[in-house]
DRENPA-3360 file (N, C-alpha, C; in nm, 2 decimals, always signed):
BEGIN
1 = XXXXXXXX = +1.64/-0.06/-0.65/+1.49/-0.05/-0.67/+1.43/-0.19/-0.66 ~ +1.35/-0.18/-0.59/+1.25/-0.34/-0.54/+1.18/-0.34/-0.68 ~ +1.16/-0.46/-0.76/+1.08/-0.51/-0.88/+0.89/-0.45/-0.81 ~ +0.85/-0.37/-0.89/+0.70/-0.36/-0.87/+0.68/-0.25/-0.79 ~ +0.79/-0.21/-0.70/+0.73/-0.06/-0.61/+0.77/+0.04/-0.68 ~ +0.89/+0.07/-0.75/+0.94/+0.17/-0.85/+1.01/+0.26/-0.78 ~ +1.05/+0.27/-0.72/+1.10/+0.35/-0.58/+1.25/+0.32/-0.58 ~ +1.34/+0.43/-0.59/+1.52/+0.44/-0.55/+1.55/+0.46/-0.43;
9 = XXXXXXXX = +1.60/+0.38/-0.35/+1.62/+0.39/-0.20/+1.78/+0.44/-0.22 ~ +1.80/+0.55/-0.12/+1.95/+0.60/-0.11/+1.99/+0.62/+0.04 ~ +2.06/+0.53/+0.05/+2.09/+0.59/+0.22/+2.22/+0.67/+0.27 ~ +2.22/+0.76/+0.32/+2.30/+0.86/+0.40/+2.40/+0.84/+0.46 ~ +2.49/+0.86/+0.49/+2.65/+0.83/+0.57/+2.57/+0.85/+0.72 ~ +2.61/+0.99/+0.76/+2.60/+1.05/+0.87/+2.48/+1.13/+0.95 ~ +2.35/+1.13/+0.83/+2.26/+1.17/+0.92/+2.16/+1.03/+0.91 ~ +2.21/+0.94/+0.88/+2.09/+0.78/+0.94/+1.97/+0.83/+0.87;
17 = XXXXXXXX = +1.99/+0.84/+0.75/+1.84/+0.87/+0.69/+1.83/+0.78/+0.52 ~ +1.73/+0.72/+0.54/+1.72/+0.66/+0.35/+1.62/+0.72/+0.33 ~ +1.64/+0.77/+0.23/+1.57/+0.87/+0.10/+1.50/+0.75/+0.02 ~ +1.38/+0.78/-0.01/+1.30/+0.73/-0.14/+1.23/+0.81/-0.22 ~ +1.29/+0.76/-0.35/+1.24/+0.83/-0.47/+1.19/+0.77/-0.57 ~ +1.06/+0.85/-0.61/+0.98/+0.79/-0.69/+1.04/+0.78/-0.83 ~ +1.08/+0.66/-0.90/+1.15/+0.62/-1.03/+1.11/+0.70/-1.18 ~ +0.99/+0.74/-1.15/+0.95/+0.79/-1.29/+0.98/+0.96/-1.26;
25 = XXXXXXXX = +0.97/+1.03/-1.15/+1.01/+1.16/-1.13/+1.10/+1.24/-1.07 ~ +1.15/+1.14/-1.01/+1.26/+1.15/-0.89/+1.24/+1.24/-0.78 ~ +1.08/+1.27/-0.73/+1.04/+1.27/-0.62/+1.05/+1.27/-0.48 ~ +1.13/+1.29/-0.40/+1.12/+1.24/-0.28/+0.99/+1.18/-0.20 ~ +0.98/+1.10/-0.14/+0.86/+1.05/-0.08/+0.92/+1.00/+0.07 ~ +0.81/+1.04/+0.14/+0.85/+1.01/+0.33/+0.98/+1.02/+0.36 ~ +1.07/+1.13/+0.34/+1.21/+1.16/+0.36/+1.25/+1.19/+0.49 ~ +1.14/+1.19/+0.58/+1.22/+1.19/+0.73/+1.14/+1.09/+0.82;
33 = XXXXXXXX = +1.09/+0.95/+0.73/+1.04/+0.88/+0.79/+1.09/+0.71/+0.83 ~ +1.19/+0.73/+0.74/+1.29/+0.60/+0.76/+1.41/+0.64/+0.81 ~ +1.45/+0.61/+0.89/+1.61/+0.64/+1.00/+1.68/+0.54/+1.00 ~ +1.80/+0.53/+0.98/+1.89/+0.40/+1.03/+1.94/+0.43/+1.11 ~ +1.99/+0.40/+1.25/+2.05/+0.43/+1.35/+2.20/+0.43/+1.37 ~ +2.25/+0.35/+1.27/+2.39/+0.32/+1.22/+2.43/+0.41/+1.10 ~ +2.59/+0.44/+1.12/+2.63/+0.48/+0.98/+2.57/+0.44/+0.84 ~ +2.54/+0.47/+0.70/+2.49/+0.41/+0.59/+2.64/+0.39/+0.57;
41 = XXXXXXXX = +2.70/+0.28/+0.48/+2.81/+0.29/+0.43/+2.77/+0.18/+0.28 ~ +2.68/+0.13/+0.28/+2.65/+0.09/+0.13/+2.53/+0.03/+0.17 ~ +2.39/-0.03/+0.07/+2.29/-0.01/+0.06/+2.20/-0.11/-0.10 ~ +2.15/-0.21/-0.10/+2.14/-0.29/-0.19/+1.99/-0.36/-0.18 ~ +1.94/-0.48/-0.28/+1.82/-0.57/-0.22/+1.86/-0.71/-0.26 ~ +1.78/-0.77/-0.25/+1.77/-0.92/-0.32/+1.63/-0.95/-0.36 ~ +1.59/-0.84/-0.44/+1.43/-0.80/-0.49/+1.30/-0.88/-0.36 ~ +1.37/-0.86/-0.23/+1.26/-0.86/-0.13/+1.24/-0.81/-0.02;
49 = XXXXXXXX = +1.44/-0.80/+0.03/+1.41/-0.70/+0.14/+1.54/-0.61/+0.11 ~ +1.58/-0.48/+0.19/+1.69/-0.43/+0.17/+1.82/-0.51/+0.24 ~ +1.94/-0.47/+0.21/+2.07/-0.52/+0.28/+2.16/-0.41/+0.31 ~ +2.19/-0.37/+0.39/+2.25/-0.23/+0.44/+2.36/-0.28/+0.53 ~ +2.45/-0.18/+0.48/+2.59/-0.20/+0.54/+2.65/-0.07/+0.60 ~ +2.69/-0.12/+0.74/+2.72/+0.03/+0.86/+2.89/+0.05/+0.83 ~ +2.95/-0.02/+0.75/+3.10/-0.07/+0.74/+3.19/-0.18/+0.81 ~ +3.08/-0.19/+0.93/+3.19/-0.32/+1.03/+3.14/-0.47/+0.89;
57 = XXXXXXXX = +3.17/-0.58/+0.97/+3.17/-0.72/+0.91/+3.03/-0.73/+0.88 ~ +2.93/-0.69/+0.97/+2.79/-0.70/+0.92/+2.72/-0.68/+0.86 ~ +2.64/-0.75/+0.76/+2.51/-0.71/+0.69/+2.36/-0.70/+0.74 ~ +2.30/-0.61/+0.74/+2.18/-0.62/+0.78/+2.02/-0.64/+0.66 ~ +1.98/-0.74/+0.70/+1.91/-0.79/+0.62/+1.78/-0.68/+0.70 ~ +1.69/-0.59/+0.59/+1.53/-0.53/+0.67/+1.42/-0.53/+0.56 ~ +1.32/-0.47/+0.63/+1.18/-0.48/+0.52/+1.23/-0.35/+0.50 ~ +1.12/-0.30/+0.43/+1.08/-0.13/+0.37/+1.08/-0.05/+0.47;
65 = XXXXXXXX = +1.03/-0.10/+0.62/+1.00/-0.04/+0.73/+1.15/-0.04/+0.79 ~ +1.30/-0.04/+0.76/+1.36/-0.06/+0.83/+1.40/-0.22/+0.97 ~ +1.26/-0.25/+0.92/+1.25/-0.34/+1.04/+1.41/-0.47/+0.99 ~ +1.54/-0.47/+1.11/+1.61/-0.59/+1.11/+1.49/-0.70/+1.09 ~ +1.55/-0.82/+0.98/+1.48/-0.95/+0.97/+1.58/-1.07/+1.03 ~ +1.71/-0.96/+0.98/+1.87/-1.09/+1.05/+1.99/-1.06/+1.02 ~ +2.08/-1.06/+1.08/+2.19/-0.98/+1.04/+2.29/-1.14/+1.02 ~ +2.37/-1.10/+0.89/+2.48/-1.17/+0.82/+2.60/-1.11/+0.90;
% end
């Protein structure tokens, strides 16, 4: 959860999809509107952007929009 949006991001193995849910209801919100193109294989932040992991050596550093900022 990002400090201040309140929102549980969960991302998917095999259908390339992250789920957000609203923290106080557990809501889904825009559930077919963020896709990862890659496997999800784990999923985290550094209270600014997300960090997503496909399994290989790489980390992908993105905003909220999915948008890559830089990959580790």
């Amino acid at each position: 959860m990002f400090p201040g949006n309140n929102l549980i991001y969960i991302l998917t193995w095999q259908e390339h999809r992250i789920l957000r849910f609203e923290n106080r209801n557990g809501k889904i919100i825009e559930k077919d509107r963020l896709v990862w193109r890659k496997e999800g294989w784990g999923l985290t932040h550094n209270s600014i952007n997300l960090i997503i992991s496909d399994g290989s050596h790489l980390l992908y550093v993105a905003n909220e929009n999915l948008e890559v900022l830089r990959v580790i």
